[in-house]
N, C-alpha and C positions, 0 to 999 in steps of 0.2 A: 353931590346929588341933592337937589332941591327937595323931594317928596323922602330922603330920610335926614332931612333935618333935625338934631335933637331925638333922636333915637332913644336918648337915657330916660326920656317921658315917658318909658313904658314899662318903666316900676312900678307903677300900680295894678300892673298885668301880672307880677311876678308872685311866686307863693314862697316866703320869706317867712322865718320859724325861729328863734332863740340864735339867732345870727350866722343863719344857713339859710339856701337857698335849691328850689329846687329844680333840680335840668330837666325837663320833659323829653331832651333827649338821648342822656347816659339814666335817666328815670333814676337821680340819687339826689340825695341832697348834699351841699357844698359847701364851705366857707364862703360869706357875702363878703368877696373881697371886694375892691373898686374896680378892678380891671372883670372879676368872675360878674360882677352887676351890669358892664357892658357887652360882655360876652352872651348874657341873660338876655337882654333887650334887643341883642340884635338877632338871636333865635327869635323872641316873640314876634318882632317886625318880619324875619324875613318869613313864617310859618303865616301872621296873620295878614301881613298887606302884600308879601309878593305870591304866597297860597304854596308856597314848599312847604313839604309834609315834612314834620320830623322824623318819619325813617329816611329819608335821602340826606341827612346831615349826619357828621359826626363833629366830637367835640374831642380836643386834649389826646388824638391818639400822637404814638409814639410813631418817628418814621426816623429814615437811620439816611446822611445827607454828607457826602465825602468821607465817611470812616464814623462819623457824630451822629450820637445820638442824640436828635433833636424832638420837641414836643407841639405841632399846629396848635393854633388857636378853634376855627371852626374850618370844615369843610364842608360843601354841597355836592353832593355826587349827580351824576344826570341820570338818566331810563335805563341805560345799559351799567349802572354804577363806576362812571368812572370820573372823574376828576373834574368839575365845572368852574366852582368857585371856592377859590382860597383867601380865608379872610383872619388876619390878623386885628388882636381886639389892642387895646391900650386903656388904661385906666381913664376915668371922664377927663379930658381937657385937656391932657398927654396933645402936647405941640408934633403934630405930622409932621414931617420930613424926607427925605430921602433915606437917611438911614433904615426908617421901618421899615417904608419900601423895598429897599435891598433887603431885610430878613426874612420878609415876606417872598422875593425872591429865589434866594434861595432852599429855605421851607419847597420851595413848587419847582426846585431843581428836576426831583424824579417826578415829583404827584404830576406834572404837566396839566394843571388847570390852566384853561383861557383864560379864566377872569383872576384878579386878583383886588381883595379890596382890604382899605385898613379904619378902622374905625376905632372913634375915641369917645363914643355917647353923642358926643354934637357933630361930626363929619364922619362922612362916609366921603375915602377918596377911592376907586375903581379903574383901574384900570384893563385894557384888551389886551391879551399877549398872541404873537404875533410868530410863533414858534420855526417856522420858515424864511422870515426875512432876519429872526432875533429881534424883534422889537417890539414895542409896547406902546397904548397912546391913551391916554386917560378919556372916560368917557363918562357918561352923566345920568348912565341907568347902567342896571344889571338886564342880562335876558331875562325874556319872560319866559316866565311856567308856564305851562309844562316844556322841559329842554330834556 
């Protein structure tokens, strides 16, 4: 996605404290890990430039995914709160591939978000999912807000 390039620029947006960090939307503060710092920035990005409130997001909840307990990265819910965009973070510079994809993937086994996207501070890759044909096709924006 062109217009979230370099996303990790928005550390100077963030309120960072004795090496915690704070989520404006679980409203705690956190360990400033590398991967919780992209996690940080792409809340601020998608709250300040795509204009999604931080109540329609959640962050690190628990979802339970063939028998496993597994833990998302961020979710965006839509109006009716249900599943829009699932986004898996990666520490800055974390090489993309298919494999994240697939975790990502399955993470949105049950959530059934359309969108799915993965981010590592400098890329944001996005893709449509396609839930009646099974397929997916990468694409170069998110919806807009309000969805």
């Amino acid at each position: 996605m062109k217009e979230s390039n370099n996303i990790i620029r928005l550390v100077e947006h963030l309120k960072i404290k004795n090496s915690k960090v704070f989520d404006p939307v679980r409203q705690k503060w956190y360990v400033f890990t590398p991967e919780e710092k992209v996690r940080q920035c792409l809340i601020i990005w998608l709250n300040k430039y795509c204009q999604i409130p931080y109540s329609r997001m959640a962050v690190e909840k628990k979802i339970v995914v063939f028998n496993r307990l597994k833990r998302f990265d961020l979710l965006v819910y839509d109006q009716h709160l249900k599943a829009k965009i699932l986004f898996e973070c990666k520490e800055p510079g974390f090489p993309i591939h298919q494999s994240i994809f697939n975790q990502a993937a399955v993470y949105n086994f049950d959530l059934k978000a359309p969108f799915l996207g993965i981010c590592n501070g400098f890329e944001l890759i996005v893709a449509e999912i396609d839930f009646l044909k099974n397929t997916y096709q990468f694409t170069d924006r998110l919806p807009n807000y309000p969805f």
